[in-house]
N, C-alpha and C positions, 0 to 999 in steps of 0.2 A: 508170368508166374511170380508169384509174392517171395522174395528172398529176404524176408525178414526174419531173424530167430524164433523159432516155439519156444516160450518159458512153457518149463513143467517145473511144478510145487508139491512134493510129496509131504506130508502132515503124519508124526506118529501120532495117535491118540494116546495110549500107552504113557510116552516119555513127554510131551506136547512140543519132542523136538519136529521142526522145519527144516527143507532144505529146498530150495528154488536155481535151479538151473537153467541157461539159454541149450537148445540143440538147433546147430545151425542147419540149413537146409544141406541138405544130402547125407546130412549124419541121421542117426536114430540113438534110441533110450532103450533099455529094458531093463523094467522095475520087478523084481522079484520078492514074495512078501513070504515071509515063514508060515512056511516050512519049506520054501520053492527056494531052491537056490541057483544059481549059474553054474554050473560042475566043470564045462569044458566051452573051449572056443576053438574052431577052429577061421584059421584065415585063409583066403583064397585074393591074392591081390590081383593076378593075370584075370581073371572071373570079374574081380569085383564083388567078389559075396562073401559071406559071413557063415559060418554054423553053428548057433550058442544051444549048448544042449543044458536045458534045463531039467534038475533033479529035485524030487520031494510033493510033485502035484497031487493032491488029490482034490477031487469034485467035491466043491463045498456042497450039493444038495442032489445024489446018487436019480432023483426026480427029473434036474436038468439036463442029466446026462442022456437019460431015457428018451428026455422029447428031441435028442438031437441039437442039443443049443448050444451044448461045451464041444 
């Protein structure tokens, strides 16, 4: 298995700010875009798991939702 970093490069269009990060293997990222925000986390270390509950979603296109795709 490749233990090299994932760069992830999130781009506002908006601001034309940039930001580019390493997520080293076994970690993870979650990019949440407005109106989505991250409200709570919870931790579980004996587990090993995470619970990020994310607030603000809606379906960009009520169509997608329908065919089952979101």
């Amino acid at each position: 298995m490749d233990q090299r970093p994932l760069v992830v490069t999130v781009h506002d269009p908006a601001t034309g700010e940039t930001a580019t990060r390493e997520v080293q293997p076994g970690d993870y990222t979650v990019v949440a875009c407005e109106p989505c925000f991250i409200y709570h986390t919870a931790v579980y270390p004996k587990a090993g798991t995470h619970v990020i509950t994310v607030k603000g979603w809606k379906p960009a296109d009520d169509r997608e939702l329908a065919r089952g795709r979101l």
